[in-house]
C-alpha positions as CSV (number, residue, x, y, z in Angstrom):
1,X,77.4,67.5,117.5
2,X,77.9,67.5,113.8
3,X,80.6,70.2,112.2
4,X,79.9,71.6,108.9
5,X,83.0,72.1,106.4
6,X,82.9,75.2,104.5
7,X,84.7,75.0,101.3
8,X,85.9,78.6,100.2
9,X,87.7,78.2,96.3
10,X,90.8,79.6,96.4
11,X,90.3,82.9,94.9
12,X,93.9,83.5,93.6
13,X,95.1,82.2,90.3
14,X,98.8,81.4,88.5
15,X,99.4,82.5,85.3
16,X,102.3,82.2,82.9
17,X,103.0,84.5,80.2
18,X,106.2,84.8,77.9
19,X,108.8,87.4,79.1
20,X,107.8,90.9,77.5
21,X,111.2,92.5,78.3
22,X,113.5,89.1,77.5
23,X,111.8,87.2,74.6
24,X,112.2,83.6,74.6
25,X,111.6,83.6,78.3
26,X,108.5,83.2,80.9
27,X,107.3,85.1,84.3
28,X,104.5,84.1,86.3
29,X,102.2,86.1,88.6
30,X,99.4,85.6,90.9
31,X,96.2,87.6,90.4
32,X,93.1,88.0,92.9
33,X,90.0,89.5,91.4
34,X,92.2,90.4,88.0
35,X,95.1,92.3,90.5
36,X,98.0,91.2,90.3
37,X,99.2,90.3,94.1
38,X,102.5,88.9,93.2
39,X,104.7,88.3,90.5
40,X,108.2,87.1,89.2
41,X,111.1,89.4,89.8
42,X,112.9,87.3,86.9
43,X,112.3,85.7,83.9
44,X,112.8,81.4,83.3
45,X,113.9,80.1,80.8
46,X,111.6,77.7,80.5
47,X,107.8,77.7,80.7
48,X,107.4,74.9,83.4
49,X,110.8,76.3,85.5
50,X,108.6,79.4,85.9
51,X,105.4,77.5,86.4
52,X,107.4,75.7,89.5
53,X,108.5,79.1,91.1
54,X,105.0,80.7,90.3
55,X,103.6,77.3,92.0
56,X,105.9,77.6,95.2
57,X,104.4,81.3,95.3
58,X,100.7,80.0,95.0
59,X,101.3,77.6,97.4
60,X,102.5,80.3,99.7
61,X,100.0,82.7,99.2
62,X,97.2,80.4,99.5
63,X,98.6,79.4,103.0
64,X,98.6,82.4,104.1
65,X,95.3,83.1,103.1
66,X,93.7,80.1,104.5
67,X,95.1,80.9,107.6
68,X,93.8,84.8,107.7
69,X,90.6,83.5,107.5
């Protein structure tokens, strides 16, 4: 018997923006389907220290998901 594997793209995507309530810092958020499911509750100082947090996020989110399915 053969098994077929389905692969689904993962319909949710990162993005990082600069702060627009604290200039000179970054929040992430997670959209589906241009919502935004989740996002930062606080501003980094840094572009890629939010990125990491936004990525631990996406990582979470997208486990859950694959295991909804």
């Amino acid at each position: 018997m053969l098994f077929m594997i389905t692969f689904k793209p993962n319909p949710h995507t990162l993005r990082v923006t600069p702060s627009a309530k604290e200039p000179g810092r970054f929040d992430w958020s997670i959209t589906r389907d241009a919502v935004v499911v989740r996002q930062s509750a606080r501003s980094f100082g840094s572009e890629g220290a939010s990125e990491a947090n936004g990525d631990a996020a996406f990582r979470e989110l997208t486990s859950l998901w694959q295991n909804a399915r």
